[in-house]
N, C-alpha and C positions, 0 to 999 in steps of 0.2 A: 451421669456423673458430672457434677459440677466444676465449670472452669477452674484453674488454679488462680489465686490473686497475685498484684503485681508483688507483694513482698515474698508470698509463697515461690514464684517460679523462678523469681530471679536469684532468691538465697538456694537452690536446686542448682539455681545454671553457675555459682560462684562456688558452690561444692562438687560440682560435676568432675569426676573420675574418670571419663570414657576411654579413652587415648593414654592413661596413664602409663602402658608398656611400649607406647611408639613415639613419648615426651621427652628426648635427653636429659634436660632438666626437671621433669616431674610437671603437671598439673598446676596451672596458675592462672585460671581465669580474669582476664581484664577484659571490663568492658563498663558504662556509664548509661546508665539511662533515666528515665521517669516519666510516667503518663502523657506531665506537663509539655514536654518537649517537642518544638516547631521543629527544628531543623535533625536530621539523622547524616551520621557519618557512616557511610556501610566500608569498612577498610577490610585489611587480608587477614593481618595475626599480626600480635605484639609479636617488635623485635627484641634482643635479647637485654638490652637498655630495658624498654618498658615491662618487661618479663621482673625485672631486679627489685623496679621502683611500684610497679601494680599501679602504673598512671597511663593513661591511654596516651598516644603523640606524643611523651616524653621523652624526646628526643631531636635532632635534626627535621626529621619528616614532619612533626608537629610543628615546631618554628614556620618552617614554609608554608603547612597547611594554615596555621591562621592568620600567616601575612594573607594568603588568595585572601581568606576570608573576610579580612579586613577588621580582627577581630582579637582582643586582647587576652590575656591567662584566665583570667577570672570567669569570664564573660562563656569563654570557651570549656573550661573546667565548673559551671554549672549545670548537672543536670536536668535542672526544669528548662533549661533552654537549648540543649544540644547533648543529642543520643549521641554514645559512640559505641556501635556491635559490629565487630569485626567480621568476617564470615568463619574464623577460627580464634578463642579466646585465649588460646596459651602457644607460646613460642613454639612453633615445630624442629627448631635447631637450621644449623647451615649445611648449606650444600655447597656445591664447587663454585656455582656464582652468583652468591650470598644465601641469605633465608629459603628454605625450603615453603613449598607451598604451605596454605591453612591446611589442618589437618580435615579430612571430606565429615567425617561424624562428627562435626559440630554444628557446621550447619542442617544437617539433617536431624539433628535431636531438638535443635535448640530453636532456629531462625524463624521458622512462621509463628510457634507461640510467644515468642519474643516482641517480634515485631506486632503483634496485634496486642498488645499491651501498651502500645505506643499511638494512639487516634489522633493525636494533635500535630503529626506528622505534617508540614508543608513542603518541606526541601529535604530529596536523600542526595544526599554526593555518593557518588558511585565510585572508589580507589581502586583503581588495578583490575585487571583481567577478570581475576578470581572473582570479584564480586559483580565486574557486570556479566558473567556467565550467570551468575545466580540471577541478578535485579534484570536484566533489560532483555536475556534471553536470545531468541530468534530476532529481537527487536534492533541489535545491535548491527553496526554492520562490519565489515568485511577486517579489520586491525583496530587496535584501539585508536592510533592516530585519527582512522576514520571516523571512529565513533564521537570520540571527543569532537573534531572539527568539526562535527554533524551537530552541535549540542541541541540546537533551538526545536529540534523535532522531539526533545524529548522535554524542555521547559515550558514550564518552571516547575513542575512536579521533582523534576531530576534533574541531575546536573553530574553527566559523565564526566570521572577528572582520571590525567594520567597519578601515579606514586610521586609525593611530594617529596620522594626520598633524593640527598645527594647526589645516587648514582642516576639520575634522572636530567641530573645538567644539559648534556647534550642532548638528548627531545628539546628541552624546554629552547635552547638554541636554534634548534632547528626548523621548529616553529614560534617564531615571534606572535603569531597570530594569537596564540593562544593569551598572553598576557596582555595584548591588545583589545580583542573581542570576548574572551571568556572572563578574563575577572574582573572586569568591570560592574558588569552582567550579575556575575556571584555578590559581589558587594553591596550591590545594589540591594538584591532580594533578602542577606542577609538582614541588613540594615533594616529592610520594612517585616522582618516577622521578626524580629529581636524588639524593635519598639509595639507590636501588638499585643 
């Protein structure tokens, strides 16, 4: 049986159905990709913002995410230059202390034949828990604060980031290190595969 192509699998995974009895709001896959693309954004699930507008980071958490980045709307909203697959492509609704996690059957349907459509891959930012359990595995270590502080063991293929969400102020307070030593770093790498 022949691979699927990149138009065939991704128009599959923007009509995918699966989760549509456990979606309060219904089925809305958001996500951005294209062969071309250096850099990959692995996030959790559209919030309920980018659920409305079907734009990835359209919202608070994107603002901050392309400040780290060091990187403009445009620049960031081209897919030949920056993947964005979430580990869940449609809003899972809220829980008591905010978003509920990505729903689990999406990346299990969707993620490795996604991602292997993607070879020009040089940098994945790894967002939140949920997806460094997927990306970095047993490789991770003991909290995310750890992992994140830990980054250089996993660079420059990867780059563990905590949620560039709001509620995320006080991490980012409490470790200064992080805007000291990590985005620097980010910027940097960004910078030299955005000009390749």
């Amino acid at each position: 049986m022949a691979k699927p192509d990149f138009n065939t699998l991704t128009r599959k995974a923007r009509a995918c159905r699966l989760c549509e009895a456990d979606l309060p709001f219904g089925p809305r896959p958001v996500f951005q990709m294209h062969p071309a693309a250096a850099i990959l954004i692995a996030g959790q699930a559209p919030g309920r913002r980018v659920h409305e507008s079907r734009t990835p980071f359209d919202d608070p958490s994107g603002e901050r995410l392309r400040d780290w980045m060091g990187i403009d709307r445009e620049t960031f909203y081209d897919p030949r230059r920056v993947a964005i697959l979430p580990m869940g492509f449609c809003y899972p609704g809220t829980g008591r202390s905010g978003d509920l996690p990505p729903r689990p059957e999406c990346a299990g349907k969707w993620r490795a034949p996604l991602l292997a459509l993607l070879p020009a891959v040089r940098l994945t930012l790894v967002i939140g828990q949920y997806a460094l359990d997927w990306h970095l595995k047993d490789r991770q270590e003991k909290s995310l604060t750890q992992t994140v502080r830990n980054w250089k063991a996993y660079w420059p293929k990867v780059l563990p980031l905590p949620h560039p969400s709001p509620r995320n102020n006080i991490w980012l307070k409490k470790n200064p290190w992080f805007q000291g030593d990590v985005l620097p770093g980010l910027q940097a790498r960004v910078r030299s595969l955005l000009k390749a």
